[in-house]
LUMPA-82674 format. One record per atom (N, C-alpha, C): x, y, z; atom name; residue in one letter; residue number from 1. Coordinates in pm, 1 decimal, padded with zeros to 6 digits. Example, Ala and Ser with C-alpha at 12.3 -4.5 7.8 and 13.67 -1.06 7.14 Angstrom:
2
+----------+----------+----------+------+-----+-----+
!        u !        v !        w ! atom ! res !   n !
+----------+----------+----------+------+-----+-----+
!  01319.0 ! -00569.0 !  00780.0 !    N !   a !   1 !
!  01230.0 ! -00450.0 !  00780.0 !   CA !   a !   1 !
!  01320.0 ! -00330.0 !  00780.0 !    C !   a !   1 !
!  01285.0 ! -00225.0 !  00708.0 !    N !   s !   2 !
!  01367.0 ! -00106.0 !  00714.0 !   CA !   s !   2 !
!  01290.0 !  00003.0 !  00787.0 !    C !   s !   2 !
+----------+----------+----------+------+-----+-----+
***
This chain:
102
+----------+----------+----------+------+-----+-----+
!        u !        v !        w ! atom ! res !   n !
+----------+----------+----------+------+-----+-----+
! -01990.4 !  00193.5 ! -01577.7 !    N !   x !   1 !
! -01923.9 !  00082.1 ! -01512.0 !   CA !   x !   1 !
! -02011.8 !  00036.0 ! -01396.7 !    C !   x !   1 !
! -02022.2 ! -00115.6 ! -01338.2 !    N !   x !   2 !
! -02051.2 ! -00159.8 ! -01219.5 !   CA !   x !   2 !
! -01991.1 ! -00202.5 ! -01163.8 !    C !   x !   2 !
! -02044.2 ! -00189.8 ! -01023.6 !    N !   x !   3 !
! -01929.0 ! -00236.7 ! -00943.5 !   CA !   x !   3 !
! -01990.4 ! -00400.9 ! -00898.5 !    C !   x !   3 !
! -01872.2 ! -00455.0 ! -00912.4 !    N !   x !   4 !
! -01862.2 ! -00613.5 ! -00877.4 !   CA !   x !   4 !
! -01844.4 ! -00655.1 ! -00746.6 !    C !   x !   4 !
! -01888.6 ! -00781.4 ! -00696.4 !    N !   x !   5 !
! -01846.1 ! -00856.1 ! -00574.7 !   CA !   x !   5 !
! -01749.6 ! -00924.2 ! -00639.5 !    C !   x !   5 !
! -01613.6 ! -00970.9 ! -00524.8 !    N !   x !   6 !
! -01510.8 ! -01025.8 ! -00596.5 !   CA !   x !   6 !
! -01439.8 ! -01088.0 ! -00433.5 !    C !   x !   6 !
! -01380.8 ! -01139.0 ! -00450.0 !    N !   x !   7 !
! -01348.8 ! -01268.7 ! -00383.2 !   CA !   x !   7 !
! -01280.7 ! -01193.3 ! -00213.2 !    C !   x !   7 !
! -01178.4 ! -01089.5 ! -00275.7 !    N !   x !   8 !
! -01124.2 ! -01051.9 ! -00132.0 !   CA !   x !   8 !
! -01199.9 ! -00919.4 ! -00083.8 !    C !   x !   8 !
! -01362.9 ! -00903.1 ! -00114.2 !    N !   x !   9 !
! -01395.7 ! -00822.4 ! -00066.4 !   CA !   x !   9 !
! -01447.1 ! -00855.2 !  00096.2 !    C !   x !   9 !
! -01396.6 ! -00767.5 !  00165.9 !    N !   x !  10 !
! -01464.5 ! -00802.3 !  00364.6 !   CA !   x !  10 !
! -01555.3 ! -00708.7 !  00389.4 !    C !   x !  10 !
! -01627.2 ! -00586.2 !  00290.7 !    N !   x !  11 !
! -01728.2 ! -00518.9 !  00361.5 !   CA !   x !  11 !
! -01795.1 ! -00472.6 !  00253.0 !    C !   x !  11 !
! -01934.3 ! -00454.2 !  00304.3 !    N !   x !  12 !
! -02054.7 ! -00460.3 !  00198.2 !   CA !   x !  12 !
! -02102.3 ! -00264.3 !  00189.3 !    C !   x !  12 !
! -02096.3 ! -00179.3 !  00150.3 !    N !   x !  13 !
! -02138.5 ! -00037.2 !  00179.5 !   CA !   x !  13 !
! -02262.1 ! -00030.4 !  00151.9 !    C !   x !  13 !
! -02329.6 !  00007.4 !  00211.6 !    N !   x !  14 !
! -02496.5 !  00036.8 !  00173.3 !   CA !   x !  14 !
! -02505.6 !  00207.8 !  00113.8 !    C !   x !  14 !
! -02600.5 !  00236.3 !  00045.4 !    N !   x !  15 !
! -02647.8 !  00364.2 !  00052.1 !   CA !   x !  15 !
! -02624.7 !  00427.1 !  00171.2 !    C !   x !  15 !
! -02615.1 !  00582.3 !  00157.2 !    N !   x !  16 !
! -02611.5 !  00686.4 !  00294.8 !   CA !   x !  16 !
! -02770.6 !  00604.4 !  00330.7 !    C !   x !  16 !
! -02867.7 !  00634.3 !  00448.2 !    N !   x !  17 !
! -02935.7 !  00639.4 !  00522.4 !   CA !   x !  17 !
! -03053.2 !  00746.9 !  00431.5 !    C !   x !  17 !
! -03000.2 !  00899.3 !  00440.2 !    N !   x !  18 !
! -03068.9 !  00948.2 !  00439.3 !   CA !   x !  18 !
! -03078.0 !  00995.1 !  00233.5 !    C !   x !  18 !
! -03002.8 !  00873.0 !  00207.5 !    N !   x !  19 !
! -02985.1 !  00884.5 !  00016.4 !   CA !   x !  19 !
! -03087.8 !  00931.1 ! -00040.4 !    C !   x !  19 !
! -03061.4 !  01027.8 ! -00169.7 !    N !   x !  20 !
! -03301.3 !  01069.1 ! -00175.8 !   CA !   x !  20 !
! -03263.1 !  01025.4 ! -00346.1 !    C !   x !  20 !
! -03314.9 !  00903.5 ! -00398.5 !    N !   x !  21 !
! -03265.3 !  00840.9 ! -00506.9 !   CA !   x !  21 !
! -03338.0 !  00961.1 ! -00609.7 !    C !   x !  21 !
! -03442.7 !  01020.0 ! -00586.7 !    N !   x !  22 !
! -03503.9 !  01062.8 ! -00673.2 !   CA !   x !  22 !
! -03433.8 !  01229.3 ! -00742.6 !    C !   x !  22 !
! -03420.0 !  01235.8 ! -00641.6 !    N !   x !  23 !
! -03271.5 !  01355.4 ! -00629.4 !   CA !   x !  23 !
! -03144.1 !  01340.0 ! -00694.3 !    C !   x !  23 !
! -03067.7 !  01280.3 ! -00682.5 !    N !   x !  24 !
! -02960.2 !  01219.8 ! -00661.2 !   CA !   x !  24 !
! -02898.6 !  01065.1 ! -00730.1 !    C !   x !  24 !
! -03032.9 !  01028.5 ! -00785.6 !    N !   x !  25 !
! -02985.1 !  00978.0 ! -00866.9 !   CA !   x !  25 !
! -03023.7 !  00773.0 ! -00764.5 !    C !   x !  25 !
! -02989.4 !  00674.1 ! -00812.3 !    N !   x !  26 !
! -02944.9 !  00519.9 ! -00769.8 !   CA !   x !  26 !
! -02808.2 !  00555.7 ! -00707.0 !    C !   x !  26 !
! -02840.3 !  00468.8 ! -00590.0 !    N !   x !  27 !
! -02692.8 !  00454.7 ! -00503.7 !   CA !   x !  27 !
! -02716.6 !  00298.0 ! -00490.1 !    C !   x !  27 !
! -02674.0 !  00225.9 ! -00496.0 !    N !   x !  28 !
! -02681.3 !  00052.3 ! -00490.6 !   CA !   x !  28 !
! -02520.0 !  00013.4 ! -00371.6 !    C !   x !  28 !
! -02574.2 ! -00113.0 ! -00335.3 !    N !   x !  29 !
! -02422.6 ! -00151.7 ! -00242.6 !   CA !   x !  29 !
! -02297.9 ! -00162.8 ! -00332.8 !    C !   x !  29 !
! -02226.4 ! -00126.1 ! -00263.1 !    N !   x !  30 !
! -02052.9 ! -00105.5 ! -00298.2 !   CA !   x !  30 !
! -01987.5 ! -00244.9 ! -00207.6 !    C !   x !  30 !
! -01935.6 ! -00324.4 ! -00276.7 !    N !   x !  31 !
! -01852.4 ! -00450.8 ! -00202.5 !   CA !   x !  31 !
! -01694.5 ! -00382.9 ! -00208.0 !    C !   x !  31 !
! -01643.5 ! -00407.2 ! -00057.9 !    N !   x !  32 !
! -01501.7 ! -00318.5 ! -00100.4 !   CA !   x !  32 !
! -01391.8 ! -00446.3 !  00022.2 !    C !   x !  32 !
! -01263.4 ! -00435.3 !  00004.9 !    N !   x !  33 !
! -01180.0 ! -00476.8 !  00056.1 !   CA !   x !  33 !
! -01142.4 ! -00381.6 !  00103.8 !    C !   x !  33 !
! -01121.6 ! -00396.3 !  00274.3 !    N !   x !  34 !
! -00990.1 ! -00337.0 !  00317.3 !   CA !   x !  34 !
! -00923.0 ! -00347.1 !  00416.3 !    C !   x !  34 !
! -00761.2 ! -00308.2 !  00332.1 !    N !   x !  35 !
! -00694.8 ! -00402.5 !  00381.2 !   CA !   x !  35 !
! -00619.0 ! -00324.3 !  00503.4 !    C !   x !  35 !
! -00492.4 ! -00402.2 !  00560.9 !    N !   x !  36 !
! -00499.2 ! -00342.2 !  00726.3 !   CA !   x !  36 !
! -00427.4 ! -00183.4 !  00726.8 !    C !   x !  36 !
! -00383.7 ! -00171.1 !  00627.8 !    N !   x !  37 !
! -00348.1 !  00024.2 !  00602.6 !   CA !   x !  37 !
! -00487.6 !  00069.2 !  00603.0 !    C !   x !  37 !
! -00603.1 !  00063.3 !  00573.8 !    N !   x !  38 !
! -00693.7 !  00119.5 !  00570.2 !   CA !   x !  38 !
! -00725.3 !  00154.5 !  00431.1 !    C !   x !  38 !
! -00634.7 !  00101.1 !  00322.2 !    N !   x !  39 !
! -00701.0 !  00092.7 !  00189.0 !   CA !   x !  39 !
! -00804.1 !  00021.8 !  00147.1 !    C !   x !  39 !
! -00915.2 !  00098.1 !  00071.8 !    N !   x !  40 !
! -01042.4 !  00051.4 !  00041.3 !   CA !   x !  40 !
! -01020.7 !  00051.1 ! -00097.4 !    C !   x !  40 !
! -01065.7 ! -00059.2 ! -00133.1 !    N !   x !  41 !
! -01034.6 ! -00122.5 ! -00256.7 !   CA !   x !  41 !
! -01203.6 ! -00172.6 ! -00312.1 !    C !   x !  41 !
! -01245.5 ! -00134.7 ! -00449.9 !    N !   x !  42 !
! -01341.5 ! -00223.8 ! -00491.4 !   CA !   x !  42 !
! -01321.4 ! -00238.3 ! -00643.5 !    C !   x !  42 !
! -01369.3 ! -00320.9 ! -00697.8 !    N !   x !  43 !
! -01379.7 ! -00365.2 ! -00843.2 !   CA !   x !  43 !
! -01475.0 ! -00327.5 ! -00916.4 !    C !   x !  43 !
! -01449.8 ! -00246.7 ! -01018.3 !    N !   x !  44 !
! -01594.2 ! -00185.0 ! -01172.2 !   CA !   x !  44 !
! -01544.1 ! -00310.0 ! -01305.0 !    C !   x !  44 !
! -01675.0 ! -00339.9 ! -01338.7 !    N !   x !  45 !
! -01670.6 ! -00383.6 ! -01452.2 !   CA !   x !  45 !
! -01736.9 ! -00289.8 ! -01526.0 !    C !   x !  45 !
! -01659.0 ! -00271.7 ! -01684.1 !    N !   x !  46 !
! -01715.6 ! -00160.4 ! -01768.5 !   CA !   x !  46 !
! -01825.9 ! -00226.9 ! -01850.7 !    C !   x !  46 !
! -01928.7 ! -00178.6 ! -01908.0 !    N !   x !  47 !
! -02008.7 ! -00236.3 ! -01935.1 !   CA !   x !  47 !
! -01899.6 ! -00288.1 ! -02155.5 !    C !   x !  47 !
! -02027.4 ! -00356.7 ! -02211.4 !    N !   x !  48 !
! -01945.4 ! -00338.2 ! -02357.3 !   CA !   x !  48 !
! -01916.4 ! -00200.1 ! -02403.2 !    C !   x !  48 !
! -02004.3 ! -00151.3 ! -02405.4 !    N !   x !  49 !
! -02006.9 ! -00007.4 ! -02461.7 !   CA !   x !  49 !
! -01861.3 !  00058.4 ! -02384.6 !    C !   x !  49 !
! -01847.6 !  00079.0 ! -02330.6 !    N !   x !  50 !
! -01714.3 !  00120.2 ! -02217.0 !   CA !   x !  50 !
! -01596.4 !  00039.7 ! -02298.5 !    C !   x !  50 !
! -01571.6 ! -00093.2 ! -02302.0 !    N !   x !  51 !
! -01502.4 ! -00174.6 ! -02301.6 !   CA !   x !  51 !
! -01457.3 ! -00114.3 ! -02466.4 !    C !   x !  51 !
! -01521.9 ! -00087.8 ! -02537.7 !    N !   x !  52 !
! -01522.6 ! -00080.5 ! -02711.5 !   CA !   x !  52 !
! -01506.1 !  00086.7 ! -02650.8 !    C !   x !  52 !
! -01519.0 !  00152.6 ! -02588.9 !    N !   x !  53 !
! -01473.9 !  00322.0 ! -02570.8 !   CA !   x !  53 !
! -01337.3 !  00328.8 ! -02571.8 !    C !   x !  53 !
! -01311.0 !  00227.2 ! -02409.9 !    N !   x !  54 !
! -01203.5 !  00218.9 ! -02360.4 !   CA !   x !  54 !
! -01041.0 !  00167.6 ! -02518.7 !    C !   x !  54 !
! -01085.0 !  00054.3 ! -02589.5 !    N !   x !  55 !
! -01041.3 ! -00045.9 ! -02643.6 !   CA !   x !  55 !
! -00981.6 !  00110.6 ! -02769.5 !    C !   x !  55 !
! -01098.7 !  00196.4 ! -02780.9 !    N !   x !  56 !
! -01039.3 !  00322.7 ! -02932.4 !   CA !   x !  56 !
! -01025.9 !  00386.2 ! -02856.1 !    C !   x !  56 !
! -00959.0 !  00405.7 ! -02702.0 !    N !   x !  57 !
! -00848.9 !  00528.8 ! -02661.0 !   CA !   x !  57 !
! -00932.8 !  00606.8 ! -02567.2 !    C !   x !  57 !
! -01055.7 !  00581.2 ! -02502.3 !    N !   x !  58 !
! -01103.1 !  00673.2 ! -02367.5 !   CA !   x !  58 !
! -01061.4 !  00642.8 ! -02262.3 !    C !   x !  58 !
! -01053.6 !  00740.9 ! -02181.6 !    N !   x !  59 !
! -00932.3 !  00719.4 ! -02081.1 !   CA !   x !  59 !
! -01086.5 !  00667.1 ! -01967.7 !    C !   x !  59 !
! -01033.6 !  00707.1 ! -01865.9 !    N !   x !  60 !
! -01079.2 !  00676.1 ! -01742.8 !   CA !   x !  60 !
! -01085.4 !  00766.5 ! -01608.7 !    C !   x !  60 !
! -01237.3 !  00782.3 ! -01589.4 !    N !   x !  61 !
! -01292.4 !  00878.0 ! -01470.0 !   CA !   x !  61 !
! -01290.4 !  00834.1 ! -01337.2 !    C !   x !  61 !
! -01199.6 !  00882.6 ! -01261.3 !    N !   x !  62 !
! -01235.9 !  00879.3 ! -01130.9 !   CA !   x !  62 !
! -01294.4 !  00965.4 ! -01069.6 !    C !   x !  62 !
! -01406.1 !  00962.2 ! -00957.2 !    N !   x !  63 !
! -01444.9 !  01058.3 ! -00900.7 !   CA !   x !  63 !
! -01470.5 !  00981.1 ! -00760.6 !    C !   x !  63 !
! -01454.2 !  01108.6 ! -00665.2 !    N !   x !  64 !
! -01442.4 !  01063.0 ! -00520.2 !   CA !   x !  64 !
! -01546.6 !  01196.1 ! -00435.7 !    C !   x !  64 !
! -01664.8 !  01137.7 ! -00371.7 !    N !   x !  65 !
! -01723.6 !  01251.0 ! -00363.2 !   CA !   x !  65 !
! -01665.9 !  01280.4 ! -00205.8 !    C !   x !  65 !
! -01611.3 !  01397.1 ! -00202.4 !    N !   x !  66 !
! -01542.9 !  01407.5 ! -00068.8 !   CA !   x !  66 !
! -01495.0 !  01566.2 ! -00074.4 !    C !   x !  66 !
! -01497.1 !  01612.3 !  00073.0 !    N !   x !  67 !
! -01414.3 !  01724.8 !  00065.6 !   CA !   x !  67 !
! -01251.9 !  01782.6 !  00031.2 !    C !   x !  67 !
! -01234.6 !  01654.7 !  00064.2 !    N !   x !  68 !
! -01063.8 !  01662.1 !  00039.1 !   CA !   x !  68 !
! -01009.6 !  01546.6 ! -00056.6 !    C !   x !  68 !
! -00935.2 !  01530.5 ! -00187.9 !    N !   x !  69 !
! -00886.5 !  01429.0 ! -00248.8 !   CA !   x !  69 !
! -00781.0 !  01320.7 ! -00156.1 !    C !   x !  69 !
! -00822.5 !  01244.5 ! -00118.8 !    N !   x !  70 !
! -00762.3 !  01127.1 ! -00053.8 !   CA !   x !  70 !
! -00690.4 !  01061.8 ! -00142.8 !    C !   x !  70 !
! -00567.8 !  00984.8 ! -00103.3 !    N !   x !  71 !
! -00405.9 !  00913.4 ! -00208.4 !   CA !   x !  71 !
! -00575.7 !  00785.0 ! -00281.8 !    C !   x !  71 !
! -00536.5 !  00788.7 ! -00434.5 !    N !   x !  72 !
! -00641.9 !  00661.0 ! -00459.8 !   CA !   x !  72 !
! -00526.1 !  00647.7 ! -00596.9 !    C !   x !  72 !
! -00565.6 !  00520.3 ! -00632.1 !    N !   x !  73 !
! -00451.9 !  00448.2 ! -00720.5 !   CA !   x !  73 !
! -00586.7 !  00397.6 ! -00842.4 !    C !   x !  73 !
! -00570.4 !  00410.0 ! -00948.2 !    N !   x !  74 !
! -00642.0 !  00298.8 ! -01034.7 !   CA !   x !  74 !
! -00534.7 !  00190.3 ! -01105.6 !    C !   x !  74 !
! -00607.4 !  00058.5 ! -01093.6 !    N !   x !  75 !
! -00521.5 ! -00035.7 ! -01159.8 !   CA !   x !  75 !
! -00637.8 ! -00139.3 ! -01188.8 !    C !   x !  75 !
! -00630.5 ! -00239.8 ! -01317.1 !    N !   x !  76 !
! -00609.3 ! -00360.4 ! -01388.4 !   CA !   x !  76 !
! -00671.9 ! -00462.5 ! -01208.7 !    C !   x !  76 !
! -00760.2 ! -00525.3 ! -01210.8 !    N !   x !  77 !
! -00782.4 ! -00574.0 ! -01135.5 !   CA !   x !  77 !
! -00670.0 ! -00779.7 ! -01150.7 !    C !   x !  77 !
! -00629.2 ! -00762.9 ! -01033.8 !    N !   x !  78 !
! -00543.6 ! -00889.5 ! -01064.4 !   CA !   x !  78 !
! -00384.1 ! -00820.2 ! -01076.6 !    C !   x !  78 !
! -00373.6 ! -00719.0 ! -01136.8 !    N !   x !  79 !
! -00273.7 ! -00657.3 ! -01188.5 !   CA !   x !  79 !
! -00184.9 ! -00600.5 ! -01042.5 !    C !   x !  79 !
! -00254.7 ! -00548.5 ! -00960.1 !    N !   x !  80 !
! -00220.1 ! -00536.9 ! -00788.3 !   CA !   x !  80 !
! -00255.4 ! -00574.2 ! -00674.3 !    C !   x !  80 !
! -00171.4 ! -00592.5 ! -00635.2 !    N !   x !  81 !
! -00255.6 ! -00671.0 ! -00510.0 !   CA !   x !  81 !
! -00343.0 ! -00624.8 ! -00413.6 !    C !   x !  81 !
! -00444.2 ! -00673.2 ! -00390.5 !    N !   x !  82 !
! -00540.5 ! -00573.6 ! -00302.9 !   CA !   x !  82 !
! -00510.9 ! -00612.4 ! -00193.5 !    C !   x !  82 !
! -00480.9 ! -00677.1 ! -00111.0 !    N !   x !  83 !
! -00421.7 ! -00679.4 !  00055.8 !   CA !   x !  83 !
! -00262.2 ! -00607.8 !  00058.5 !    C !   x !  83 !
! -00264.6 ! -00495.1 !  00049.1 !    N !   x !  84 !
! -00123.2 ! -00463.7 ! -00011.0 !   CA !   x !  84 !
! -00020.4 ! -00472.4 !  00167.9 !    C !   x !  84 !
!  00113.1 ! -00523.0 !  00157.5 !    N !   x !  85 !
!  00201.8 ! -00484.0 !  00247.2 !   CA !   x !  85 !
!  00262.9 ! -00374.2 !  00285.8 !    C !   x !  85 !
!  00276.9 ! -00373.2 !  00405.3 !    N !   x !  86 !
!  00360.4 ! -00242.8 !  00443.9 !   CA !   x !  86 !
!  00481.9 ! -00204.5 !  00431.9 !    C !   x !  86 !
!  00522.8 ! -00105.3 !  00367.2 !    N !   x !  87 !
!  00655.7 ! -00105.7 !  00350.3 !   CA !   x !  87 !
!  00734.5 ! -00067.2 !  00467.3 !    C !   x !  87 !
!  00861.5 ! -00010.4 !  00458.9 !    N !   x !  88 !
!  00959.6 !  00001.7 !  00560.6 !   CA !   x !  88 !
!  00911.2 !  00127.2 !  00625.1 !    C !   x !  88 !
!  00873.3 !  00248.1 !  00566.9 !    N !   x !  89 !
!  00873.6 !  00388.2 !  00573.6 !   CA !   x !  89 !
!  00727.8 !  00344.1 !  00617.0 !    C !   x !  89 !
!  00635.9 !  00302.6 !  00611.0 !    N !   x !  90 !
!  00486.6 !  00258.4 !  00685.8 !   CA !   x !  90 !
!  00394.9 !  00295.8 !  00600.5 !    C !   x !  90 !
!  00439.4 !  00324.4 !  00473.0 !    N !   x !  91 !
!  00364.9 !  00354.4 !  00349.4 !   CA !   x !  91 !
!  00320.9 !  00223.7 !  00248.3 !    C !   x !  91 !
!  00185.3 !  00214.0 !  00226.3 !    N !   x !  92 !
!  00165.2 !  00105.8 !  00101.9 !   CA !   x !  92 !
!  00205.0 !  00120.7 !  00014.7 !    C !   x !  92 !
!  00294.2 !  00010.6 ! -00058.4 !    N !   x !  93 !
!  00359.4 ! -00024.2 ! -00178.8 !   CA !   x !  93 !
!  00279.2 !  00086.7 ! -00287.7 !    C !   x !  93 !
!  00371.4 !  00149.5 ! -00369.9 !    N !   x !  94 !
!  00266.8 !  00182.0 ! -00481.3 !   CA !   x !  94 !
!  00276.2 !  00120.8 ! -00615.5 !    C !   x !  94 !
!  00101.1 !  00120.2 ! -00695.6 !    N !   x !  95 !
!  00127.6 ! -00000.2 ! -00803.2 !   CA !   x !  95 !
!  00210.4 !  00077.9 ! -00905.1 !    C !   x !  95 !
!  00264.1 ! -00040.8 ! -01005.9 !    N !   x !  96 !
!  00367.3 ! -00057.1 ! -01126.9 !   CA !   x !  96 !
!  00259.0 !  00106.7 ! -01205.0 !    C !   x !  96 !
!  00420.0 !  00206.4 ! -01206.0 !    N !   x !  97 !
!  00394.6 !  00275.6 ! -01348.8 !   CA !   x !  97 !
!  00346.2 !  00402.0 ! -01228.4 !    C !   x !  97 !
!  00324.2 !  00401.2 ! -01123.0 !    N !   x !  98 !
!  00295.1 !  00536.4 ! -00995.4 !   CA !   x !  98 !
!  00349.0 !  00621.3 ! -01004.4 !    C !   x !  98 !
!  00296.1 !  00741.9 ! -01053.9 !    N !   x !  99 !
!  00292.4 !  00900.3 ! -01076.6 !   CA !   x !  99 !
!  00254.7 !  00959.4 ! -00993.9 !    C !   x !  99 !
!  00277.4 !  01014.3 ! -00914.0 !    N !   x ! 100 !
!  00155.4 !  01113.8 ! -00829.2 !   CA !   x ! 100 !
!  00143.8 !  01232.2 ! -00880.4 !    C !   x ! 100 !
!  00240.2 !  01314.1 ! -00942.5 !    N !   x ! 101 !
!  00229.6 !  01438.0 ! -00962.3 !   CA !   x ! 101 !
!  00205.0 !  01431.1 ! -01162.0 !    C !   x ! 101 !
!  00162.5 !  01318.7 ! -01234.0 !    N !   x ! 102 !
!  00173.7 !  01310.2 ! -01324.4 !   CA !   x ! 102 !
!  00282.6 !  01319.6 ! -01447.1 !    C !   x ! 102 !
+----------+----------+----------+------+-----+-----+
***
């Protein structure tokens, strides 16, 4: 998958600084929205090959390189809103079909 620029993105991520591509692989900029909860939001387009994976039943990888798993949602771009509102309890809305515990 790549990641896309898309209309309500407000911040551009660069590579870490000290990124060692040769190591580690391409790190390229990340365009992300976020909105005033502090949800960071960005958009992947799957390539064809993905799209024809996806289309006969492969699911979908998230990975978050981090010490601790942080709340992250996948959804259908368009499908949720990425400036999401605050609810009553001070929690962001969660999108249509939200499982947390599976």
């Amino acid at each position: 998958m790549n990641p896309v620029k898309f209309n309500e993105a407000n911040i551009v991520y660069a590579p870490p600084a000290l990124w060692d591509s040769e190591a580690l692989g391409p790190c390229g900029e990340l365009n992300v929205c976020v909105d005033q909860d502090g949800t960071h939001v960005s958009v992947w387009e799957p390539t064809a090959e993905e799209r024809a994976k996806i289309a006969n039943g492969a699911n979908i990888q998230l990975g978050v390189v981090t010490n601790q798993q942080p709340p992250v949602y996948v959804a259908l771009y368009g499908d949720y809103p990425i400036l999401a509102a605050t609810t009553a309890g001070g929690q962001p809305p969660r999108p249509p079909g939200h499982n947390p515990c599976g």
